[in-house]
Steps between C-alpha positions, in 0.01 A plus 500: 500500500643799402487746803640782323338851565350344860563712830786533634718345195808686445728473232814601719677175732608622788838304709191386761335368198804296376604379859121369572509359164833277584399426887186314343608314207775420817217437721345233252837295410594502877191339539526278200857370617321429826297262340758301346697495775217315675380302228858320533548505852199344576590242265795384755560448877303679702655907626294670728661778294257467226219553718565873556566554110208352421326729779606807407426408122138464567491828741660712253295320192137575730672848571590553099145392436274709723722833343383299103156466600467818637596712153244284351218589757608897502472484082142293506458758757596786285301350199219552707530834523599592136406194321592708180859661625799258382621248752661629783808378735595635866776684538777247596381281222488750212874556633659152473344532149666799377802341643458151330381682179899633461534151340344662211376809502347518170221260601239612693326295759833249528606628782149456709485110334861412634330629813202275529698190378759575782204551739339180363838290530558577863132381566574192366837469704294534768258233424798222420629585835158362679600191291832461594483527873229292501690250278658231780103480699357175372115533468223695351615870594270751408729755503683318185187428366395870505854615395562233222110659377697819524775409294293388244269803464797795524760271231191540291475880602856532485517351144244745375737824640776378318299440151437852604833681567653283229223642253619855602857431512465368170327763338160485489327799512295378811521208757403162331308254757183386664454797736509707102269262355883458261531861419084456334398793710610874414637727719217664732273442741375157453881373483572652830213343606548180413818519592532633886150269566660171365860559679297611802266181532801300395709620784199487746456117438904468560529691789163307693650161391915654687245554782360166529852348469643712754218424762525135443931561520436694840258182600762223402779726603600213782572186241637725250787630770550169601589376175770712470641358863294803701298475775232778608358483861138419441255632817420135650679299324677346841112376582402184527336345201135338614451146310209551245499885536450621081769707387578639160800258255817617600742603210851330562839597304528324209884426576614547106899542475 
C-alpha cells in the first residue's frame, strides 16, 4: 500500500530514523538466532541454560507483538475516523519506515513493507519459542497445541508480507498480495480499506491464539521447567496425596537427549 502523501510522512531520514531502523531489523535476527540456538540445543543433553533463552524469547516475542497489534488497532482505529484519508501509521512506526525505506528510496511504500514483515517475523519467533520450550514435556500440551496453531497461521501471514515487500522491492508500482486483492484494487479508499481491515483481523486472530498459548505455558509452567532439570516450588506440593482423590494427568519430561 502505498502510504505516500499520509500524515506525518516525511521525505527527510533523520539519524533517529536510521538508528531505530537498525535496532529492529537487530531486534528481529537476535530473536531469530535465538530460535536456532534452541532448536539445536534442545535436540541434545539437557542445559538448564536453554530454559532462560527460550524464556526471554517468548517475553520479548509477546512484548514485540502487543507493540504489532497495537499499530494495527490505532490504523482500524484511524480508518474509523476518516475512512476516506490514506492509511495512517503512529509516529514510531512511520519512523522505522523512513529509515528502512533508505534501502531504496525511489520506491515508495518499501520502507513501511520491510516494516510489517520485520514486525510479522518477530511474531513468529515468538510463537516457535512456545514450541521449543515446550519441546522435552511428553503429552498433549495445549500450550504447543495453541502455539504450533500459531505457527501455522502467522508463516502463512508472514508469507503473504514478503510476496508483498518483494513486489515493491521489485518494482511494482504497488504491493502484490492477498491483503491487495494482487495489486486488482487501485489506489484509494477501498484499497486502504481492504487493506488495514484484513491485516487487522489477521493479526487479531494471531495475537488471541499467542494468548491462549501463553495461558496454557503459564498453566504447564511446572513440567515444562522440569524438563529442562528445574524445579519450581509448587504451594502444597509436600501434602499428602489421598488414595482415590481425582486429580488432573500430570505432564512428565520427556527425557530426549
Amino acid at each position: 500500500m502505498d502510504h505516500s502523501g499520509m500524515p506525518g510522512m516525511e521525505s527527510t531520514v533523520s539519524t533517529v530514523d536510521t538508528v531505530g531502523a537498525v535496532l529492529f531489523v537487530g531486534w528481529a535476527v537476535a530473536m531469530w538466532l535465538a530460535v536456532a540456538v534452541l532448536a539445536v540445543g534442545n535436540r541434545r543433553a539437557v542445559k538448564p541454560w536453554l530454559y532462560k533463552v527460550a524464556v526471554g524469547l517468548v517475553g520479548i516475542g509477546v512484548i514485540g507483538q502487543i507493540g504489532h497489534f497495537q499499530e494495527h488497532v490505532t490504523q482500524a482505529g484511524y480508518w474509523v475516523a476518516n475512512p476516506y484519508s490514506p492509511a495512517w501509521m503512529t509516529p514510531w512506526a512511520d519512523s522505522f519506515a523512513r529509515g528502512m525505506g533508505q534501502i531504496d528510496a525511489t520506491k515508495p511504500g518499501l520502507g513501511m513493507e520491510i516494516l510489517h514483515l520485520t514486525g510479522n517475523f518477530i511474531f513468529l519467533a515468538g510463537l516457535i519459542g512456545i514450541v521449543q520450550i515446550t519441546y522435552r514435556v511428553t503429552g498433549q500440551l495445549k500450550a504447543r497445541k495453541w502455539a504450533r496453531m500459531g505457527v501455522w497461521m502467522q508463516g502463512i501471514h508472514g508469507i503473504e508480507h514478503v510476496v508483498l515487500t518483494a513486489s515493491v522491492a521489485l518494482g511494482a508500482s504497488r504491493a502484490i498480495g492477498l491483503s491487495t486483492w494482487f495489486g486488482a484494487i487501485d489506489p484509494g479508499p477501498a484499497l486502504v480499506t481492504y487493506r488495514v481491515w484484513w491485516h487487522f483481523v489477521a493479526n487479531l486472530i494471531g495475537t488471541a491464539i499467542l494468548g491462549f498459548a501463553i495461558y496454557h505455558l503459564w498453566k504447564d509452567r511446572r513440567a515444562v521447567k522440569e524438563s529442562y532439570g528445574l524445579s519450581e516450588a509448587v504451594e502444597g506440593a509436600a501434602a499428602p496425596v489421598v488414595p482415590g482423590s481425582e486429580s488432573e494427568p500430570v505432564l512428565t519430561p520427556a527425557g530426549r537427549s
